[in-house]
C-alpha positions as CSV (number, residue, x, y, z in Angstrom):
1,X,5.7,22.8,80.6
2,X,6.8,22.4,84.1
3,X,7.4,19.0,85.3
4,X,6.7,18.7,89.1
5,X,9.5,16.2,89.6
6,X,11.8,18.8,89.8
7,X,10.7,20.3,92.8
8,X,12.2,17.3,94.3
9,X,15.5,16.9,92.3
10,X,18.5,18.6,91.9
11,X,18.9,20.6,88.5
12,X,22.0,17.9,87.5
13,X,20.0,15.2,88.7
14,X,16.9,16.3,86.2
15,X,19.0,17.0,83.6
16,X,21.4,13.2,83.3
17,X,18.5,10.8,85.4
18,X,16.6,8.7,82.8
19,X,13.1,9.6,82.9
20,X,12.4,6.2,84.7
21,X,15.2,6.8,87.9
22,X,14.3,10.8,88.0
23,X,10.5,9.9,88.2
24,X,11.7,7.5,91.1
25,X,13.9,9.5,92.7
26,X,11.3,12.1,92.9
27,X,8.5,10.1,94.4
28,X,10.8,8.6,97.2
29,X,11.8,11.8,97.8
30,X,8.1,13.0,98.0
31,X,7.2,10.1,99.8
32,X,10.2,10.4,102.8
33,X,10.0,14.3,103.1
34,X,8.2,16.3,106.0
35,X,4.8,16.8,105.3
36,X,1.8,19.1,106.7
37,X,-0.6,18.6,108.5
38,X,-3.0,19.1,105.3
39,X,-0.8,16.8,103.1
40,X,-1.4,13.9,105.9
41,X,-4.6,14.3,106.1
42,X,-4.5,13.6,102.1
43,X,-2.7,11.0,102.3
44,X,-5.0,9.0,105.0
45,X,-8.0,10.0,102.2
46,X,-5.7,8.4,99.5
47,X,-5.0,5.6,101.4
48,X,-8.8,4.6,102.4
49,X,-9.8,5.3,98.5
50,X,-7.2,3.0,97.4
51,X,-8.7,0.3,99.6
52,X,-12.0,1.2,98.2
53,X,-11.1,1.0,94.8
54,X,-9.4,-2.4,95.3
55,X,-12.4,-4.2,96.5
56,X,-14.0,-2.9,93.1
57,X,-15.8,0.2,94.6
58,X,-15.8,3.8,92.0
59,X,-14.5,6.6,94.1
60,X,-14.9,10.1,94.0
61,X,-11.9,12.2,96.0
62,X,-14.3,14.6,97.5
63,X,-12.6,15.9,99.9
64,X,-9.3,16.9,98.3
65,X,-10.7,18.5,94.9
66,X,-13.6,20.4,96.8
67,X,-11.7,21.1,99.7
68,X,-13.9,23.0,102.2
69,X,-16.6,22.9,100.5
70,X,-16.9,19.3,101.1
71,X,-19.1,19.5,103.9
72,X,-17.1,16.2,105.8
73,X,-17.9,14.0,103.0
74,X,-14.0,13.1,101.8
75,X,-15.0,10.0,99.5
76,X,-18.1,8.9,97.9
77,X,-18.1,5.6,97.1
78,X,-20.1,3.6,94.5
79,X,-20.8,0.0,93.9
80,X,-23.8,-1.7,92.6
81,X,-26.8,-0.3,94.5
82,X,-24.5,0.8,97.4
83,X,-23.0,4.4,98.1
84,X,-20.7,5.2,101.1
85,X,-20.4,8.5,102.7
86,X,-17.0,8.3,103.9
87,X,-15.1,10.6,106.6
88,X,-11.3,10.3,107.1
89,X,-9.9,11.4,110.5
90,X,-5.9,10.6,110.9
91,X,-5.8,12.4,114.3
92,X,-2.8,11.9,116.9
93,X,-3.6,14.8,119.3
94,X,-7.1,13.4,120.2
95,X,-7.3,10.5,121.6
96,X,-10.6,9.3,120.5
97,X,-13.7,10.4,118.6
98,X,-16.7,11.9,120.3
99,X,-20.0,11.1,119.0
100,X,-20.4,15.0,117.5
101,X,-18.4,14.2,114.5
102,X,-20.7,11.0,114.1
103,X,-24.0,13.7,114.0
104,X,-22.2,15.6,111.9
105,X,-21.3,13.2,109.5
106,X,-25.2,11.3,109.8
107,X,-26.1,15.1,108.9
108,X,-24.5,15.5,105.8
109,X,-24.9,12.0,104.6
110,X,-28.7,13.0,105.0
111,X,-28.2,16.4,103.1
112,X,-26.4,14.1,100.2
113,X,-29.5,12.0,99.6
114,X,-31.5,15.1,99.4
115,X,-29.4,16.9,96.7
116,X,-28.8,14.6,94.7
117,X,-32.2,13.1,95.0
118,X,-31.2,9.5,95.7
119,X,-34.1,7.5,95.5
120,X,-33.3,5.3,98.7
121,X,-35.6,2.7,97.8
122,X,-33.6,1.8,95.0
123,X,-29.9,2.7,96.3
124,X,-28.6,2.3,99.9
125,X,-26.6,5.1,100.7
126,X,-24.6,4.6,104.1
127,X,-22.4,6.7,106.5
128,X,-19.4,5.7,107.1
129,X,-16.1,7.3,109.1
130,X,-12.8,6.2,109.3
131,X,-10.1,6.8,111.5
132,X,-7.2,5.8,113.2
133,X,-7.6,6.4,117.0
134,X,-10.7,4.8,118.5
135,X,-14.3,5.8,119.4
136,X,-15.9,6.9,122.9
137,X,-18.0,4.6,124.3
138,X,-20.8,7.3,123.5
139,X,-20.1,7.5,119.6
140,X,-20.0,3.9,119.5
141,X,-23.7,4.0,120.8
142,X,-24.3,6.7,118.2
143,X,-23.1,5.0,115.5
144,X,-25.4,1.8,116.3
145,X,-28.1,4.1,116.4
146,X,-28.2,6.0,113.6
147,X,-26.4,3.0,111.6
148,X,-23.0,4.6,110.8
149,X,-20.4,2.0,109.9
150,X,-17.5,3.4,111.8
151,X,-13.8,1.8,111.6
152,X,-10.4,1.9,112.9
153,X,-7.7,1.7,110.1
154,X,-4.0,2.9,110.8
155,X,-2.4,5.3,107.9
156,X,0.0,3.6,105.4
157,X,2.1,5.1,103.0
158,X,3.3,1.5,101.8
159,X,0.8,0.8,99.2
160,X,0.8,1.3,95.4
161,X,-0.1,5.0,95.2
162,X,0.7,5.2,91.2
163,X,-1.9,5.5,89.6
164,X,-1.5,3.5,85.9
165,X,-5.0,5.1,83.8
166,X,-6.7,3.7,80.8
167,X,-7.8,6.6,78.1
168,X,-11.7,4.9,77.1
169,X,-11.5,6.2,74.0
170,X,-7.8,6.4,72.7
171,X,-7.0,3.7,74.6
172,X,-3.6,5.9,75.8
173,X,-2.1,4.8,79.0
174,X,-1.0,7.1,81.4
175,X,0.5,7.0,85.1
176,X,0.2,9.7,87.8
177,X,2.4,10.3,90.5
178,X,0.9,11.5,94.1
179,X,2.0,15.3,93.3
180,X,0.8,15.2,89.3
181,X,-1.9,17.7,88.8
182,X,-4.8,15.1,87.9
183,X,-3.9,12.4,90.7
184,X,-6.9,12.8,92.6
185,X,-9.1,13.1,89.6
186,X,-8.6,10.2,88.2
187,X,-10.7,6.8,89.0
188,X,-8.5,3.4,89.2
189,X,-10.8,0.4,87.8
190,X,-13.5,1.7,85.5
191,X,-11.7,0.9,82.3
192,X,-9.7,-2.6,81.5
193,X,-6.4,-2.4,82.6
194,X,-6.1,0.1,84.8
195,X,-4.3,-0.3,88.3
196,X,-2.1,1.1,90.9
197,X,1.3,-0.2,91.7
198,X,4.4,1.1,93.3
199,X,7.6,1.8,91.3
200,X,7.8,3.9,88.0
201,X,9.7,0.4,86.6
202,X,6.3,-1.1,87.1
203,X,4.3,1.2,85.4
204,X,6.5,1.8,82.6
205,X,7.3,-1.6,81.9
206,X,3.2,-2.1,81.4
207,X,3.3,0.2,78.7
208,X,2.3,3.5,80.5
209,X,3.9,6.7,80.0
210,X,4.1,9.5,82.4
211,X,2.0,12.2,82.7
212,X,2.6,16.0,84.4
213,X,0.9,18.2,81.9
214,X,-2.7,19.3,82.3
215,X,-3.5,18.5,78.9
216,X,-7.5,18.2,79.0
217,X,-10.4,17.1,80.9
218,X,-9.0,13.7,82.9
């Protein structure tokens, strides 16, 4: 029954907010605190997804659910007969990539097609990296070479990150907030109606509710 909004309010503010301006408050709060190193690297995964899922694409947040396990696969994207392989890297103490992590990532894109026995004469499944400093000269070369689509994308935190959720079969809607327990399992765009946008107002004045209980498989 405990409501992860008040991690970030005070216990009067919780208790006389309405639930729209205590939602709010909370996720500007969230949004403007200090964050670690871990939480910015989640947020530079969340950001590329959300541009993935607004060009129409079904993502899968690999790399924040599995966690280490993820073997440097952070999304996996779908679209058609298309699947992307995508690496985040929001670095500021290198100054560019080398053309290891590029191996690395050609490696496990490979190791992808084999478990999951993609028949790649029927899907396309491509390696792709982002990240926000640029590429040596060397990596650049790699990437041509083993065909990685590598790009350069800057981390944002001004973008709709609510995410407003469709149930298929109740036909519920429900938003999640960046520090709700189901946020990262949740997929933006395969059911009608679903979208992200920015202020609780938004979302509520839609005709979604808020959700912070895990109440069942998402």
């Amino acid at each position: 029954d405990y409501d992860p909004v008040q991690k970030f309010l005070k216990p009067e503010e919780y208790k006389k907010l309405s639930t729209e301006k205590k939602n709010q408050l909370a996720l500007d709060r969230y949004l403007e605190k200090k964050h670690t190193k871990l939480e910015i690297g989640r947020f530079y995964e969340r950001y590329i997804g959300y541009l993935y899922e607004k060009d129409g694409w079904t993502v899968k947040w690999f790399g924040i659910i599995e966690g280490f396990d993820d073997l440097g696969r952070d999304l996996i994207c779908a679209k058609g007969k298309e699947i992307h392989i995508v690496q985040t890297k929001n670095w500021s103490r290198f100054k560019i990539i080398r053309e290891k992590y590029l191996y690395q990532h050609f490696a496990t894109t490979i190791h992808y097609e084999l478990q999951n026995k993609i028949n790649t004469k029927k899907f396309k499944v491509i390696p792709v990296f982002y990240s926000t400093i640029d590429y040596s000269p060397m990596a650049k070369q790699v990437s041509k070479a083993l065909k990685i689509d590598i790009q350069t994308e800057k981390m944002s935190k001004n973008y709709p990150m609510i995410k407003c959720n469709v149930n298929p079969r109740t036909k519920e809607k429900i938003y999640h907030l960046p520090f709700d327990q189901q946020y990262d399992k949740i997929i933006i765009g395969n059911n009608p109606g679903e979208l992200y946008v920015k202020t609780v107002k938004e979302a509520e004045k839609k005709g979604f509710r808020r959700a912070f209980r895990y109440m069942g498989p998402a």
